[in-house]
N, C-alpha and C positions, 0 to 999 in steps of 0.2 A: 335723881340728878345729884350727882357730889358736890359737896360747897365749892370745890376747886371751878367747878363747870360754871355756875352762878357767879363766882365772883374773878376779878382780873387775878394775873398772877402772884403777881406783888402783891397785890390789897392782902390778897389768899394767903399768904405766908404771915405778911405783920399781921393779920385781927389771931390768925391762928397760935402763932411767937407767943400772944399775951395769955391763951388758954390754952397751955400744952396738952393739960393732965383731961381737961375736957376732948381736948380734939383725940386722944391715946383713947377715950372710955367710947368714944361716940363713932370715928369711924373704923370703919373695916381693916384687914391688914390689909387689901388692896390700895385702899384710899391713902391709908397712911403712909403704905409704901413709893406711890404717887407720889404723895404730896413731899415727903423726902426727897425726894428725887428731884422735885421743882425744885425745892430750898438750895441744894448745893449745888443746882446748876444756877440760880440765880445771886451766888453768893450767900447764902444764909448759914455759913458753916455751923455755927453752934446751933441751929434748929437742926439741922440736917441732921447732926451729928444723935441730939438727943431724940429723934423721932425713929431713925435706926437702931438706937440702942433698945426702942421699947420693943422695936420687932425683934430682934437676937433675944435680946429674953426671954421674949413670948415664943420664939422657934432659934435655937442656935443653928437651924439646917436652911435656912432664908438666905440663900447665897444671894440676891439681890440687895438684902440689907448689910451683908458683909460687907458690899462695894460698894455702896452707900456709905457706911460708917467707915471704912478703910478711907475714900477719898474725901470729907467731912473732916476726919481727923489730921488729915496730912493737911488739910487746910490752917486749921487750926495750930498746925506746929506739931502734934501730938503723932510723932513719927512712928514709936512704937507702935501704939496704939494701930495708926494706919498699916504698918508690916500684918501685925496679927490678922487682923481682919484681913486682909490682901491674900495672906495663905491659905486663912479658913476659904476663902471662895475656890481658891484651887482645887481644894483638898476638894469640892463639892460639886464640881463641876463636871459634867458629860458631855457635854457637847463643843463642838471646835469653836464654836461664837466665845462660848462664855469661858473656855477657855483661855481664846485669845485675850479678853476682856479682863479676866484673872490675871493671865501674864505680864500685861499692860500694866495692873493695879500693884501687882508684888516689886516692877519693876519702875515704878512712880515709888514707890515708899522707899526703895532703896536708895535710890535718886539724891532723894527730900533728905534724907539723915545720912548722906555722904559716902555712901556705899557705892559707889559708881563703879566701880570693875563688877560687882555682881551684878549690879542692874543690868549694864549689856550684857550678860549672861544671860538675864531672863528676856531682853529685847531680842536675843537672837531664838532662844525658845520661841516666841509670838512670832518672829518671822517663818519661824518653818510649821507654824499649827493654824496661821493666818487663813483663814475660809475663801481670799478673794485676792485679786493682784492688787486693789485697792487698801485693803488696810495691811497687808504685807509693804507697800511703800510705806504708810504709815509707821509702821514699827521700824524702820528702817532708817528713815530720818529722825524719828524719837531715838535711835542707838547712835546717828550722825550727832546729836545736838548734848547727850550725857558726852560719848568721846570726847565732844571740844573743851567740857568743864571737868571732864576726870584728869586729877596731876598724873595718874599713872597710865601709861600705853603699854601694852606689851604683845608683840609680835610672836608667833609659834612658827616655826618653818622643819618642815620634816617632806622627804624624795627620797624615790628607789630609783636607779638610775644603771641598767644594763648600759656597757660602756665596752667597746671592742681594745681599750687602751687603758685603763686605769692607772698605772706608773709612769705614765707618759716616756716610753720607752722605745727603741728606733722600730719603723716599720720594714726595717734591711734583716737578712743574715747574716753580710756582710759591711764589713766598713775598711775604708784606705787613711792610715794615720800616717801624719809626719813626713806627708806628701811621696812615703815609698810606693815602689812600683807593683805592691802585691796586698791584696785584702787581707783583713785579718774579722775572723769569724766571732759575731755577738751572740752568747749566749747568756742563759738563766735572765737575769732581768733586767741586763741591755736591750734585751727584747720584749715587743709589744705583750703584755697580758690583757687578757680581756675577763670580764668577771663583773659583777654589780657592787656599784656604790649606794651605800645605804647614809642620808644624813638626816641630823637636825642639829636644831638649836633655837633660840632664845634671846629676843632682846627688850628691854625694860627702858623703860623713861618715865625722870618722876620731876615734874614742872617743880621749882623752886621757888621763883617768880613770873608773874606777867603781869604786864600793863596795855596799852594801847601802846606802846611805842618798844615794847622789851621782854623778851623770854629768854628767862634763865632753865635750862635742863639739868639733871645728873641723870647720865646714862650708863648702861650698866648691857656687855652683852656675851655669851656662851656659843659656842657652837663644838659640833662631834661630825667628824666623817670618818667612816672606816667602810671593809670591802672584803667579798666574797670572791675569791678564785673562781675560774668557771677549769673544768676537768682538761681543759686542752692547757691551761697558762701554768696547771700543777705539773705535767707535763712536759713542757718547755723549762720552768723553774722549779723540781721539786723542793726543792732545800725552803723556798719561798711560802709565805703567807699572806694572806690580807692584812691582818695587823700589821705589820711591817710599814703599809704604806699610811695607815692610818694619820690623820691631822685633826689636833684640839688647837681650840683658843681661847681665850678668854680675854676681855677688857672692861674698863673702867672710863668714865671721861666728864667730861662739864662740857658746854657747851651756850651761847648765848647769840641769838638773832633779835635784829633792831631796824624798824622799819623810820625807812627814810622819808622825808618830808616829801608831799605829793602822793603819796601809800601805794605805788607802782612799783616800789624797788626795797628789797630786804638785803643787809650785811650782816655775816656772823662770822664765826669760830669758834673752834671747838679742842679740845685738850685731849686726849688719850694715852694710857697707859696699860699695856695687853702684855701676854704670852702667848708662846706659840709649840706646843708637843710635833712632835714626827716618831710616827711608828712608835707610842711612850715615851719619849727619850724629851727634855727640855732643850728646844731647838733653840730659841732667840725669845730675848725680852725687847719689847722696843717701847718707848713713847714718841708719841706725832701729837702737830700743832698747824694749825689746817685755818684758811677763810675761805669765805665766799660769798659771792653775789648773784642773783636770781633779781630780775623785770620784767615785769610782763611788757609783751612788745607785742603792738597792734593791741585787737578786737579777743584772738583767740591764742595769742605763742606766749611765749615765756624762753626768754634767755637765761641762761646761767654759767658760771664761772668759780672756778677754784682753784687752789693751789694749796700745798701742805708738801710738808718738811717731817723725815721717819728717821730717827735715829734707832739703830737695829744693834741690840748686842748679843754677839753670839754667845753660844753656850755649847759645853763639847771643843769638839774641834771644827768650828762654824767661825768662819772670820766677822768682824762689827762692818757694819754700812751703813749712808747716809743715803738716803732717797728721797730724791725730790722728785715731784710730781704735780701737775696740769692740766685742768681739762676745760673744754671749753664745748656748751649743750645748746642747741636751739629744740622748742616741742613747737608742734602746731595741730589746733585742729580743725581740720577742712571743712569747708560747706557743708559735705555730706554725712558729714561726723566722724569721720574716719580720722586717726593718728597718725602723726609722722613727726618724728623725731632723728635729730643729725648731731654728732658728737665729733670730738678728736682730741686726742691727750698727747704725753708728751710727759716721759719720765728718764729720770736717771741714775745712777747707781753709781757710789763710788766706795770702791775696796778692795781691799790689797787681794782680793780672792778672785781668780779668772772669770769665775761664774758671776760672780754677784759686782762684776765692774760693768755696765752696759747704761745705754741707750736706746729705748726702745719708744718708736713712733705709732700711734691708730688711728684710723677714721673706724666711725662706726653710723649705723643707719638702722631705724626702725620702720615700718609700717605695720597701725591695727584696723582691721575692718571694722565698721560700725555694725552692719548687717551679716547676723550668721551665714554661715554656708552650710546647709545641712542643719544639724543638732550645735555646732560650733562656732563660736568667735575665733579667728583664726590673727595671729601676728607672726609677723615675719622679720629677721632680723641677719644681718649682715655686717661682720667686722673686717678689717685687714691689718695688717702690722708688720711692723718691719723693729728687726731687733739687733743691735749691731754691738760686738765685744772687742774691742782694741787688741786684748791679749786671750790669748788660746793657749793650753798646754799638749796642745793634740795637732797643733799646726801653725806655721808664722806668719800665716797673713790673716790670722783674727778669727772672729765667727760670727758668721752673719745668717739669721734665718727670716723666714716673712711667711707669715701664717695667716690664713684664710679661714674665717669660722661663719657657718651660716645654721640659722634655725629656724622652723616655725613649730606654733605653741599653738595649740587647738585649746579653749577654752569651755567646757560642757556644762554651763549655764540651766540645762533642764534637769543636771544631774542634782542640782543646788542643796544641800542638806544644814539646815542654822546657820544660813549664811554664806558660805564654803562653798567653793566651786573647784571639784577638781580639774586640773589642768593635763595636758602631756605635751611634752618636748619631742622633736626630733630636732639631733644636734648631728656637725659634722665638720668636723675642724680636720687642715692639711697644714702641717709645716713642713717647708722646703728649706734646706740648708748647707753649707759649704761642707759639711762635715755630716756624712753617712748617719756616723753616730746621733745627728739629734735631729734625723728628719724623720716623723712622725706622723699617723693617721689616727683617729679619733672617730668612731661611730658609735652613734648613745641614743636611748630612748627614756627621758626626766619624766617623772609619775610624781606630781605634787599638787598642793591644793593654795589655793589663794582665797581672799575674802571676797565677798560682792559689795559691801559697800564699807 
């Protein structure tokens, strides 16, 4: 019978505390390593710590004492110390318990001495080495609760994206300009190409300030799209390439949300200064200045609202524009867990350039299943729009188009790899319009991945 067995837990620890060097010569590495293992569960970190260490020296291959001594140490402040040991159990480990357990420990030390972007790293490792759906929530909400205390967030996004339309180019062969009585024939890249769009990019957010009542951001964000011909659009266009249609951006911004007395309602705004490439070329520098409001409204919705102001100056021979813009969002989630969300915006454009003088109106409308269908989570999505130009250079009674975009996104949840789920799109947008030239079809298939939690 171990003294641990005979005596309460606590007693076991204080009479033990007072005879380390006796309790190290007397019992077993079993018992010892027990009896550690009480201590720092029971708060005893400095006994913990020093009843582990005698195990490590007595076997530097006691992965149990590594984890022991790793969470003892991180108790005690001794964040190093606790990493070391956190890794040595990795490094030692065979099996998916104790690895999960290792990942868990490397990404607590990380945690504890302010490393928090790698920690979720190593939380998303224990998500996908997790033995059971129970401690895979586990690591899960352990990566939910570092995100809320890391200043930094940063988002990946990367899609392959077969597209019947890539240049967004008429779906006619013909077009009637200038309201003459005879067509006149769209070729090279007046007309539709089809080919894959390949993109990504990147955005960063690094907390300044927060309190209970105020979050200060600086954010910071990148993106790249460019596109591959398909053999029928070389064809149609040869003179033509992907790069041509290529688009970079890049920006910069501040930002600040402030919660309103009663804690049901947020106001912010946000500052931005970007660029914008086409095909290489430096298209437009702009800065926007932007607010908005978000309430939760009922049991399960959330309203939201916004407006911002784009000052655009061109570059090249790109004429400057101001654009204003507004939207207005209700989400709700239903009894049965299912999403549905309603939107509509409202923007404007004014510039001495035909194209970029308009008014353009949307409704938009989501629905997400809560329960698979198959192997997938499936959401379904529908916009409409109406876009009206006062002057045309191609005709004198303006330009008016209204475009229909519908999609659903299968979601493959079983596919889940460190968290990641990839997704696929089917998309399908139709614009109708007064002018041949910019009535347009649109058929794509989006291959991307999103996070699970």
């Amino acid at each position: 019978m171990t003294p641990c067995s005979r005596l309460s837990g606590i007693l076991c620890v204080a009479v033990l505390a007072a005879s380390q060097t006796t309790a190290q010569a007397v019992l077993s590495p079993e018992q010892l390593r027990e009896l550690a293992g009480q201590a720092v569960l029971q708060g005893q970190a400095r006994l913990a710590y020093d009843l582990s260490g005698a195990l490590v020296d007595r076997d530097d291959e006691d992965l149990n004492a590594h984890l022991i001594r790793s969470r003892a140490a991180r108790d005690l402040g001794r964040n190093d110390d606790a990493l070391i040991h956190a890794r040595r159990a990795w490094t030692l480990s065979e099996t998916e318990e104790v690895r999960y357990a290792s990942a868990l420990a490397v990404a607590q030390a990380l945690s504890s001495s302010g490393r928090r972007t790698a920690a979720q790293l190593w939380l998303r490792r224990a998500v996908q080495i997790a033995p059971n759906d129970a401690l895979k929530a586990r690591a899960a909400e352990d990566y939910r609760y570092v995100r809320r205390r890391n200043p930094w967030a940063t988002a990946l996004r990367f899609s392959v994206s077969p597209s019947s339309n890539i240049n967004n180019g008429s779906r006619n062969e013909t077009s009637e300009l200038f309201g003459l009585p005879f067509e006149f024939a769209l070729e090279g890249e007046a007309r539709a190409l089809s080919g894959v769009e390949i993109s990504a990019g990147v955005s960063t957010r690094y907390r300044l300030v927060e309190t209970q009542r105020k979050r200060t951001d600086l954010v910071f964000g990148l993106s790249h799209r460019t596109y591959a011909l398909s053999d029928e659009a070389k064809d149609i266009a040869p003179d033509a390439d992907g790069a041509d249609f290529a688009t970079s951006s890049v920006f910069v911004g501040l930002q600040e949300t402030y919660s309103l007395p009663g804690g049901k309602a947020q106001l912010g705004w946000d500052a931005r200064l970007g660029s914008t490439w086409y095909g290489g070329d430096l298209l437009l520098r702009y800065n926007r200045l932007g607010a908005s409001y978000r309430r939760i409204a009922g049991e399960t919705g959330l309203f939201n609202l916004s407006v911002s102001r784009e000052g655009q100056l061109g570059q090249g021979t790109r004429e400057d524009a101001i654009v204003w813009s507004a939207s207005m969002g209700y989400g709700l989630a239903l009894g049965n867990g299912d999403q549905l969300s309603l939107s509509t915006s409202l923007a404007t454009s004014d510039s001495d350039a035909d194209y970029l003088d308009y008014t353009q109106r949307s409704i938009s409308a989501s629905y997400g299943l809560a329960d698979p269908v198959g192997p997938a989570r499936l959401e379904f999505g529908i916009s409409l729009s109406d876009k009206h130009h006062d002057r045309s250079g191609l005709t004198t009674d303006g330009r008016d188009e209204r475009t229909l975009k519908a999609s659903v996104t299968a979601a493959l949840p079983e596919m889940e790899l460190y968290g990641f789920i990839p997704t696929i799109t089917f998309n399908a947008e139709r614009t109708d319009a007064n002018i041949d030239l910019y009535e347009t079809d649109n058929y794509g298939i989006q291959l991307g991945i999103r996070s699970a939690f």
